[in-house]
N, C-alpha and C positions, 0 to 999 in steps of 0.2 A: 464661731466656728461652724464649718459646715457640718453635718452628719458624713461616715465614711461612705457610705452608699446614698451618694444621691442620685435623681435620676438622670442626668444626664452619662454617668456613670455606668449605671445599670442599662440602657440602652444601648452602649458604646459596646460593652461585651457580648449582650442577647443578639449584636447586630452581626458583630466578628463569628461569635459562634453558630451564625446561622449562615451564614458566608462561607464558613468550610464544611458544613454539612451540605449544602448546593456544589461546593467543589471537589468534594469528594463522590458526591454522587454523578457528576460531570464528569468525571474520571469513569468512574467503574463503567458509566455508559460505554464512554469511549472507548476500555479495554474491549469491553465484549461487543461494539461493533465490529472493532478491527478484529476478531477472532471469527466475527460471526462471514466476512469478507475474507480470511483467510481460509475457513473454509468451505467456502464457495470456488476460491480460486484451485483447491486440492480436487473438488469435484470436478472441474472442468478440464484439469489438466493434471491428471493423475501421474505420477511420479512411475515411472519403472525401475525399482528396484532391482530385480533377476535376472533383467534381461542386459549384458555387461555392456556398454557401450552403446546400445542402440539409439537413445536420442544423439549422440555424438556422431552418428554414423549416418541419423536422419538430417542433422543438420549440416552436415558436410555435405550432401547431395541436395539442400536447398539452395545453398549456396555456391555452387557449381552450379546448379543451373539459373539463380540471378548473376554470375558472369557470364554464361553463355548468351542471355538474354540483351544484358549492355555490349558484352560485345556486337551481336549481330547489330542491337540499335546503331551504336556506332560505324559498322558497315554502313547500312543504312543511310546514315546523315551524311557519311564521307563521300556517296554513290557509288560502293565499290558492291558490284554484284556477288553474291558466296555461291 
């Protein structure tokens, strides 16, 4: 009979349990890059809260004016003078 612990036994488990200690730590890294990137992206592009609508209102006026923009392109390529 073999002994209950032998070693090929005992390495199998020292291996596994060193295997989720590497993957838990691979984890927590990765939480707190993606936080440490999240904020960076708060910093760069701060959130208005107060002001009711305003990005809504800035982004409707980017946008009008990338269609005024293809439009005229499309004059343009059509050869129609504005």
């Amino acid at each position: 009979m073999t002994p209950l612990l032998d070693t090929t036994l005992v390495l199998t488990i020292a291996s596994l349990i060193g295997l989720l200690v590497v993957a838990g730590a691979l984890l927590r890294a990765w939480t707190g890059w993606l936080d440490f990137k999240r904020q960076e992206l708060d910093r760069a592009h701060p959130r208005a809260g107060s002001e009711d609508g305003s990005d809504l209102g800035t982004a409707r006026i980017e946008l009008a004016d990338l269609k005024e923009r293809i439009r005229k392109l499309e004059a343009i390529a059509s050869g129609v003078e504005l």
